[in-house]
PDB file of N, CA, C and O in Angstrom:
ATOM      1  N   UNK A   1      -9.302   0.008   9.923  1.00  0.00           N
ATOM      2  CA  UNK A   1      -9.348   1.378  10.337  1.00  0.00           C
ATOM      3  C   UNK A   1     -10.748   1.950  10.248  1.00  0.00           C
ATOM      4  O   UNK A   1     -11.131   2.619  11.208  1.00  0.00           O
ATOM      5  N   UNK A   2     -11.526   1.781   9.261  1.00  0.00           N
ATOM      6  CA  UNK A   2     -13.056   2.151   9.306  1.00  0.00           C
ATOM      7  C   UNK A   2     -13.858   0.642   8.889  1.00  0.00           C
ATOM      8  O   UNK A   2     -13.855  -0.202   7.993  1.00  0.00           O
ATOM      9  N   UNK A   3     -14.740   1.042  10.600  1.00  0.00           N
ATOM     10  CA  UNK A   3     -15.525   0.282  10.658  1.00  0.00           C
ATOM     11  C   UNK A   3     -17.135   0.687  10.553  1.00  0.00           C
ATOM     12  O   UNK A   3     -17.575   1.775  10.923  1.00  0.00           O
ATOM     13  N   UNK A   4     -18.163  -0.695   9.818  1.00  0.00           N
ATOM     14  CA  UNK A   4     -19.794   0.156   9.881  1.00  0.00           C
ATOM     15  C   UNK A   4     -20.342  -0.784  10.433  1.00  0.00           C
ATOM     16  O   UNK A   4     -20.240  -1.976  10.146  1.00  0.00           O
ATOM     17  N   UNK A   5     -20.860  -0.372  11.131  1.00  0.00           N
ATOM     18  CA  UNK A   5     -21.846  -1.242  12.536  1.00  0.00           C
ATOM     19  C   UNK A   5     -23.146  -1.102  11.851  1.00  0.00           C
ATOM     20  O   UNK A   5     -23.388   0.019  11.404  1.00  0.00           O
ATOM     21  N   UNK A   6     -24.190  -2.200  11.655  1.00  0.00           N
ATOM     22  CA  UNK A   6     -25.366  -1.742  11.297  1.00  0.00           C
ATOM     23  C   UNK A   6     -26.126  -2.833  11.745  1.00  0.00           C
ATOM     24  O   UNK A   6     -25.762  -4.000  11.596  1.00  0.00           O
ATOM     25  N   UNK A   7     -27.458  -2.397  12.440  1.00  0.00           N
ATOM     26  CA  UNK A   7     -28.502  -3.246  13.243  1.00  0.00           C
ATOM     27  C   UNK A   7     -30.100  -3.416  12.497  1.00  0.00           C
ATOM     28  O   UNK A   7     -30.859  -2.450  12.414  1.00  0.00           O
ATOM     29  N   UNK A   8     -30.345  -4.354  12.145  1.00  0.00           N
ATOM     30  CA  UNK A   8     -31.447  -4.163  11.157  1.00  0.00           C
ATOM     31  C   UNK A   8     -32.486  -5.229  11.942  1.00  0.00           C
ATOM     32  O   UNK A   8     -32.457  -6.333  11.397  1.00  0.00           O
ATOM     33  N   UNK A   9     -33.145  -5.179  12.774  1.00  0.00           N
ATOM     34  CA  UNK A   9     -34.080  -6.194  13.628  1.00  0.00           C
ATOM     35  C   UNK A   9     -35.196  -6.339  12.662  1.00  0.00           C
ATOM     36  O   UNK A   9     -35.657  -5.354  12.086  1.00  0.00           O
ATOM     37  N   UNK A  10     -35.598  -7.419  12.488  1.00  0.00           N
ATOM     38  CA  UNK A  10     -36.839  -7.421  11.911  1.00  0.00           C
ATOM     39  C   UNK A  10     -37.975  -6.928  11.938  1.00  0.00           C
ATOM     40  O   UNK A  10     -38.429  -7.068  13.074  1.00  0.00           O
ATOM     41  N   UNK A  11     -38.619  -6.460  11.328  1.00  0.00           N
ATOM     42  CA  UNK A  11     -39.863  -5.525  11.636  1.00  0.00           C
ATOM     43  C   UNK A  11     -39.415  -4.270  12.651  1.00  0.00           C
ATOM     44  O   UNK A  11     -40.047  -3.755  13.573  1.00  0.00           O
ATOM     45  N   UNK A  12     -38.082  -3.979  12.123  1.00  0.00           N
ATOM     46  CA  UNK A  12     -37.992  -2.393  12.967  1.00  0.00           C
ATOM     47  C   UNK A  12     -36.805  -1.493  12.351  1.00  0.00           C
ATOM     48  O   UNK A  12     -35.876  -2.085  11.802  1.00  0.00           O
ATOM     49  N   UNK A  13     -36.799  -0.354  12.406  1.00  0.00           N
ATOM     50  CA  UNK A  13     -36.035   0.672  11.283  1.00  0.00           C
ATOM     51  C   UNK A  13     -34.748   0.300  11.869  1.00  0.00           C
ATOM     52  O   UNK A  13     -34.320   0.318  13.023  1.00  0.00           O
ATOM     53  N   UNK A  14     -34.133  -0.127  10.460  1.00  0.00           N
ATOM     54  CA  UNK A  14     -32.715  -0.234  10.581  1.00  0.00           C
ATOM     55  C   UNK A  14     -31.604   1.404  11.142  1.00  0.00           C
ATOM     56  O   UNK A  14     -31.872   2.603  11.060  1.00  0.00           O
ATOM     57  N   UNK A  15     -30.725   0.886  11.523  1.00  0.00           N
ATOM     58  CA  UNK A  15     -29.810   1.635  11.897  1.00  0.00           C
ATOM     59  C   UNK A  15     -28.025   1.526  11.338  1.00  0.00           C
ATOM     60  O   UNK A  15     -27.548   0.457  11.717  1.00  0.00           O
ATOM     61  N   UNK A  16     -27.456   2.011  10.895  1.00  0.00           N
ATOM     62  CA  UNK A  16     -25.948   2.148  10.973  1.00  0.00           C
ATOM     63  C   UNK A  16     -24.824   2.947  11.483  1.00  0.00           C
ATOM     64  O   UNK A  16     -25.011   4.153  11.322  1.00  0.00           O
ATOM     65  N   UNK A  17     -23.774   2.656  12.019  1.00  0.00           N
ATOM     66  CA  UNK A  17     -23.053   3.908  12.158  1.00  0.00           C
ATOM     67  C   UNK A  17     -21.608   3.283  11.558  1.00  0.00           C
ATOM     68  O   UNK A  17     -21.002   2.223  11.713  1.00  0.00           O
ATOM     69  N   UNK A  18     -21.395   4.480  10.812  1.00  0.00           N
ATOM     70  CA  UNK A  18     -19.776   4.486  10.111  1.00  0.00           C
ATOM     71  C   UNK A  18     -18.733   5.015  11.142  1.00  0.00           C
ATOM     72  O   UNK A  18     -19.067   6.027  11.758  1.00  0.00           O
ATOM     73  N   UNK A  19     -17.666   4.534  11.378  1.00  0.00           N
ATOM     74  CA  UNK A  19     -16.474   4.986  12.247  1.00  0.00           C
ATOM     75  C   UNK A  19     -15.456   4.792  11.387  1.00  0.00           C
ATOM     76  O   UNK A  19     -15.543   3.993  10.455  1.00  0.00           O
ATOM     77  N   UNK A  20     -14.197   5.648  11.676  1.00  0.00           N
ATOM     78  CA  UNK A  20     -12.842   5.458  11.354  1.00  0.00           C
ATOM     79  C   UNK A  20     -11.631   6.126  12.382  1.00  0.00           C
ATOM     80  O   UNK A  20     -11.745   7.218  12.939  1.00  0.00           O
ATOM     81  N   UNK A  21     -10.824   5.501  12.462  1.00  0.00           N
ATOM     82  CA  UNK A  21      -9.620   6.076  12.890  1.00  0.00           C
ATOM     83  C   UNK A  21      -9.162   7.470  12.801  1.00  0.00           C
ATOM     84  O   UNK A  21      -8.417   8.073  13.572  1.00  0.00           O
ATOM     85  N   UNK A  22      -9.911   7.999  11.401  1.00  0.00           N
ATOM     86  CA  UNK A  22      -9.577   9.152  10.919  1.00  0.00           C
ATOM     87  C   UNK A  22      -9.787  10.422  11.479  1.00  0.00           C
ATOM     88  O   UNK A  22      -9.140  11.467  11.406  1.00  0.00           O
ATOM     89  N   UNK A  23     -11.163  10.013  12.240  1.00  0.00           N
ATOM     90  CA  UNK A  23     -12.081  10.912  12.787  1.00  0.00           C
ATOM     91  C   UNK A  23     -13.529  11.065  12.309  1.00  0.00           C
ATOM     92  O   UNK A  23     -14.403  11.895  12.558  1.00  0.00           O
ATOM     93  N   UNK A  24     -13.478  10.023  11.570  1.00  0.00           N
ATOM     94  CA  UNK A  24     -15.019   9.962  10.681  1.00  0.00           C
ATOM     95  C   UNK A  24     -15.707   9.250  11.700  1.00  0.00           C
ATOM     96  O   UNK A  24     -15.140   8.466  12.461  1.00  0.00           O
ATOM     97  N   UNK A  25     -17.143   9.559  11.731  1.00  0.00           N
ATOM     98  CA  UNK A  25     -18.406   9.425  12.961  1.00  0.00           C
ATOM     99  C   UNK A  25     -19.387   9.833  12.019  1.00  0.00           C
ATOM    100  O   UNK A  25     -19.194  10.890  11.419  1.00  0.00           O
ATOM    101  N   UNK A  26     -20.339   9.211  11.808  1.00  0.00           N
ATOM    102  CA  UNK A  26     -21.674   9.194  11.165  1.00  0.00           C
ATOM    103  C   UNK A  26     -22.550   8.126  11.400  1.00  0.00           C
ATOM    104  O   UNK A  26     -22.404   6.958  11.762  1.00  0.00           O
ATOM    105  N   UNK A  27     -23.308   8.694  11.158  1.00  0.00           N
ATOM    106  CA  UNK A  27     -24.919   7.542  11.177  1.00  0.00           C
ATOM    107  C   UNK A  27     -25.935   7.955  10.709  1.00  0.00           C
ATOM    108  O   UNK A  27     -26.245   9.133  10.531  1.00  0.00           O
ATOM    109  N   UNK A  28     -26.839   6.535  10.353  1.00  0.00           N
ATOM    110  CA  UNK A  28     -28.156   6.710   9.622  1.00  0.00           C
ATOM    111  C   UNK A  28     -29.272   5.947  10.324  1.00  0.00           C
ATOM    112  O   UNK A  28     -28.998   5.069  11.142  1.00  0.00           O
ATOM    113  N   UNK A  29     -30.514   6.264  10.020  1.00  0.00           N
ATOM    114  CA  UNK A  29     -31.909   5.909  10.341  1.00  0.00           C
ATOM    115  C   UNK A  29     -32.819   5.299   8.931  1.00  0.00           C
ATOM    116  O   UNK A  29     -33.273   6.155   8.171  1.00  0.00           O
ATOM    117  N   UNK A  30     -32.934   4.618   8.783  1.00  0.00           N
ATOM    118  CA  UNK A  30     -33.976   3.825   8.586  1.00  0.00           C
ATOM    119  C   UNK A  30     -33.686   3.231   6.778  1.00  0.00           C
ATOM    120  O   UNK A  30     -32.598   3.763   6.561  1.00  0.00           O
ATOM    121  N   UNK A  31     -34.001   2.586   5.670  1.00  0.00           N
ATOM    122  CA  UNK A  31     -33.839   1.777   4.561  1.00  0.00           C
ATOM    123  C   UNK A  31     -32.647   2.644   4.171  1.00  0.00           C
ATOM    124  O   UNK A  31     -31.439   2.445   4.301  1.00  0.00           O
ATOM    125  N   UNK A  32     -33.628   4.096   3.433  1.00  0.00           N
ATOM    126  CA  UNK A  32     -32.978   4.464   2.179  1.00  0.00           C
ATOM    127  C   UNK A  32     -31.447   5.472   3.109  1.00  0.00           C
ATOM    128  O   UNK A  32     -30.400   5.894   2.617  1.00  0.00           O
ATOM    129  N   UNK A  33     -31.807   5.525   4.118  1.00  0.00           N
ATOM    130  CA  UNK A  33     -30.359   6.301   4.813  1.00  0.00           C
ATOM    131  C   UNK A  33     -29.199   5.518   4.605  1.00  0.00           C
ATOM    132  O   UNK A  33     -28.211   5.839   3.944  1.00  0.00           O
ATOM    133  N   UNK A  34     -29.514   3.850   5.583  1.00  0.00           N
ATOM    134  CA  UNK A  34     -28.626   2.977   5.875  1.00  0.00           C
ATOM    135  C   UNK A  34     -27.887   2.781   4.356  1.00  0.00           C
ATOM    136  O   UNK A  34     -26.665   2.755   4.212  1.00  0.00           O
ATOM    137  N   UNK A  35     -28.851   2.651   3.280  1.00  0.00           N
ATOM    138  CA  UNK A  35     -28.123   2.075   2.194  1.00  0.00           C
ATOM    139  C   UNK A  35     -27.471   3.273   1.684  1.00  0.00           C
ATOM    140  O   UNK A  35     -26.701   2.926   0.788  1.00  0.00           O
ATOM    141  N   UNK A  36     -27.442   4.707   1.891  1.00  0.00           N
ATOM    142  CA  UNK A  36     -26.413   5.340   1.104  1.00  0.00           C
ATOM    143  C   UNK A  36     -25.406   5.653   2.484  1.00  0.00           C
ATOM    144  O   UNK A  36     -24.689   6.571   2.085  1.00  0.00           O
ATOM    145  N   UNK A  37     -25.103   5.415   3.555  1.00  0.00           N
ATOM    146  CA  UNK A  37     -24.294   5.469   4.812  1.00  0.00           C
ATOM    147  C   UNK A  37     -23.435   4.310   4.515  1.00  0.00           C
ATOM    148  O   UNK A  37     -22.360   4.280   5.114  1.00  0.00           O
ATOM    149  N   UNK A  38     -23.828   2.933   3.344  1.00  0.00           N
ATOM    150  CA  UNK A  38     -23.103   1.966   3.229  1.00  0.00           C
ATOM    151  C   UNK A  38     -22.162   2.192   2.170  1.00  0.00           C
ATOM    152  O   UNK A  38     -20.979   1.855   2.196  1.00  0.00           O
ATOM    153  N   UNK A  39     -22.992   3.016   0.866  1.00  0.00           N
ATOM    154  CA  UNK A  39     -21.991   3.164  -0.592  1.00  0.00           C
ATOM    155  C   UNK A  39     -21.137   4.079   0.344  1.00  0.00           C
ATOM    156  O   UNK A  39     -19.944   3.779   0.379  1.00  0.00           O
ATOM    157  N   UNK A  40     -21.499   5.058   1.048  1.00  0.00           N
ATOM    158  CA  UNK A  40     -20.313   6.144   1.404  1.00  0.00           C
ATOM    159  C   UNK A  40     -19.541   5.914   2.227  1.00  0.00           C
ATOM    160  O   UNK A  40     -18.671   6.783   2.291  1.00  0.00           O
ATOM    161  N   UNK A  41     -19.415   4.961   3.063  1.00  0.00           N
ATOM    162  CA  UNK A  41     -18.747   4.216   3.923  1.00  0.00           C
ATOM    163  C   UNK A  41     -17.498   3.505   2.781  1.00  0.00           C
ATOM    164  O   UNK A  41     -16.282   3.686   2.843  1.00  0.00           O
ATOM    165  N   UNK A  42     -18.308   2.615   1.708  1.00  0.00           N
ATOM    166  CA  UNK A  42     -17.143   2.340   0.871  1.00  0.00           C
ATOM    167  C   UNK A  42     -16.320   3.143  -0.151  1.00  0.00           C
ATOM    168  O   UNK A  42     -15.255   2.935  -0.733  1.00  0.00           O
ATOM    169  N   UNK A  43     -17.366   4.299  -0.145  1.00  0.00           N
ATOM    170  CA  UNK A  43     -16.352   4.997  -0.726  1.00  0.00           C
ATOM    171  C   UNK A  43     -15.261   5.960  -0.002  1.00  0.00           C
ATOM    172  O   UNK A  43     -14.324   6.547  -0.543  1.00  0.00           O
ATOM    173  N   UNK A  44     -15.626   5.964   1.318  1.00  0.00           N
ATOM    174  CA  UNK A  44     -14.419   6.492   2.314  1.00  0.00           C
ATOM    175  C   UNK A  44     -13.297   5.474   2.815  1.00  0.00           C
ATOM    176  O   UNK A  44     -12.162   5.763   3.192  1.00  0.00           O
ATOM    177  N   UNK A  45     -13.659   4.698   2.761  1.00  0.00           N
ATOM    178  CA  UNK A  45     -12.148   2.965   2.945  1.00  0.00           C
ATOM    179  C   UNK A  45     -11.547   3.383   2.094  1.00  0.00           C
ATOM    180  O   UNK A  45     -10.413   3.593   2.526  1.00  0.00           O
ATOM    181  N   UNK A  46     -11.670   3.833   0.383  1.00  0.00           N
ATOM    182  CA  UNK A  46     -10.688   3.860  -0.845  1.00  0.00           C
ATOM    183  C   UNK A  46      -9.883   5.312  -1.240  1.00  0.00           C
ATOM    184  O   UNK A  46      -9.059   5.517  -2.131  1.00  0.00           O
ATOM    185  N   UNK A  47     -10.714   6.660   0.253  1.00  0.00           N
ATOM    186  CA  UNK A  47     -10.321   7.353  -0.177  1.00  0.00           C
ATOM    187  C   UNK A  47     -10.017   8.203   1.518  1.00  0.00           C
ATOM    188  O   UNK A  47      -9.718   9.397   1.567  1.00  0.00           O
ATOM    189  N   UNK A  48     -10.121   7.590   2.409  1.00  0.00           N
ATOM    190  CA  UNK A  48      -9.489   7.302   3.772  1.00  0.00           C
ATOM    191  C   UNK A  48      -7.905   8.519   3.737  1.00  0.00           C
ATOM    192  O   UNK A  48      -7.546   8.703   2.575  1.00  0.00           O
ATOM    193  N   UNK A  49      -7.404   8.952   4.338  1.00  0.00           N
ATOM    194  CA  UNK A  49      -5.804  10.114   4.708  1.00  0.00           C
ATOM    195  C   UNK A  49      -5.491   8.831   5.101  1.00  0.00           C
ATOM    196  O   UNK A  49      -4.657   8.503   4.257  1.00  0.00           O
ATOM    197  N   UNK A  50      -5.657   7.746   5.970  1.00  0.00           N
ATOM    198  CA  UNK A  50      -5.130   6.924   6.608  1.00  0.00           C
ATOM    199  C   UNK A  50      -4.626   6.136   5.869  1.00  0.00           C
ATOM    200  O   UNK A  50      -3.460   5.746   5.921  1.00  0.00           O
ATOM    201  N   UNK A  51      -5.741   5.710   4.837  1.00  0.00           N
ATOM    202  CA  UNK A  51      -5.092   4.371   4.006  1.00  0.00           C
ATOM    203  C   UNK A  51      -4.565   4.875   2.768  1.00  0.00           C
ATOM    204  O   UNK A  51      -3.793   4.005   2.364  1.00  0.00           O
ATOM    205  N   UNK A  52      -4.584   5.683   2.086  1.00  0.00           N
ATOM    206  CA  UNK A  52      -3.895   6.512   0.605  1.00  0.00           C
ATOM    207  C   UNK A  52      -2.743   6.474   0.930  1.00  0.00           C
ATOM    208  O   UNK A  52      -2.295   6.558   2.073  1.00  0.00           O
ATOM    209  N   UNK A  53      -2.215   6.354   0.020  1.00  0.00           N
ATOM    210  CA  UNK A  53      -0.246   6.587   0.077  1.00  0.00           C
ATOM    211  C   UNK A  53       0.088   8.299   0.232  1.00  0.00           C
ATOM    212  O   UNK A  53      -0.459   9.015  -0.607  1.00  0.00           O
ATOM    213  N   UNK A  54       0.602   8.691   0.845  1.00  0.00           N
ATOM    214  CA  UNK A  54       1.060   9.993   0.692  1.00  0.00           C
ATOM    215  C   UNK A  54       1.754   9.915   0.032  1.00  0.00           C
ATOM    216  O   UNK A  54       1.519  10.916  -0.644  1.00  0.00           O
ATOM    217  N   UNK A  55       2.886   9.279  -0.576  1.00  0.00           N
ATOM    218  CA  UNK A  55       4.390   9.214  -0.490  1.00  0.00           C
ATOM    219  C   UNK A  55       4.243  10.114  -2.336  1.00  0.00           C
ATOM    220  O   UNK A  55       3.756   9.492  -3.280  1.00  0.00           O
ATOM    221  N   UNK A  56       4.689  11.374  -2.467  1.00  0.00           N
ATOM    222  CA  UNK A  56       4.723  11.603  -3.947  1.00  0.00           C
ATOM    223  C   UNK A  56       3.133  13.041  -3.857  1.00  0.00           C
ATOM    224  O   UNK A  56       3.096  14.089  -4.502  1.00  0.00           O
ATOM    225  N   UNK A  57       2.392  12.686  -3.161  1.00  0.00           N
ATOM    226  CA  UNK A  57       1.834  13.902  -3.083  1.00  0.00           C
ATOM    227  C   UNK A  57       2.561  15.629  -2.830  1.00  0.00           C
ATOM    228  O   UNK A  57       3.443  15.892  -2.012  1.00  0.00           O
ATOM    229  N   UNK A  58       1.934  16.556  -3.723  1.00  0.00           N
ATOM    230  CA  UNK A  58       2.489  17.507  -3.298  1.00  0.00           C
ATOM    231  C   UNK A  58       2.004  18.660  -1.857  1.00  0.00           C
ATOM    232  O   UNK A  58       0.809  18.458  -1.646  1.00  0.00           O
ATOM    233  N   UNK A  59       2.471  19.571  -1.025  1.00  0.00           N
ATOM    234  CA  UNK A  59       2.270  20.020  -0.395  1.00  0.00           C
ATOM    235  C   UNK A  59       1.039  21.271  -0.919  1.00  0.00           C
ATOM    236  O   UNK A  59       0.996  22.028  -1.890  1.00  0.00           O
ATOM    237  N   UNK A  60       0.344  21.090  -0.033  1.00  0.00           N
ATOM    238  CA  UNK A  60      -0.709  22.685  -0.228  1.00  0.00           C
ATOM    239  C   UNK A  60      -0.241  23.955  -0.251  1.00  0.00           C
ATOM    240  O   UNK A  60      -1.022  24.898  -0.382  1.00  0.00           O
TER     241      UNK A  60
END
């Protein structure tokens, strides 16, 4: 359901983009972006509406 695309050519500023099913769309430019677009990427897979259990949550 969320996928991160990331292009890192040698000798040229890396790139990533985070997607999900969810509606999540983001992207980054260059070392220190890509690498926190990656922790937050994993920390959106574990905390995803899509992938969490609803079942037992209460209503707002």
């Amino acid at each position: 359901m969320a996928w991160l695309h990331i292009t890192a050519p040698r000798g040229a500023t890396p790139t990533a983009t985070s997607t999900c099913a969810c509606g999540r769309d983001r992207s980054a430019v260059g070392h220190e972006r890509v690498h926190a677009l990656i922790a937050d990427h994993e920390t959106h897979r574990d905390t995803c509406p899509l992938r969490t259990n609803q079942e037992g949550r209460n209503a707002a």
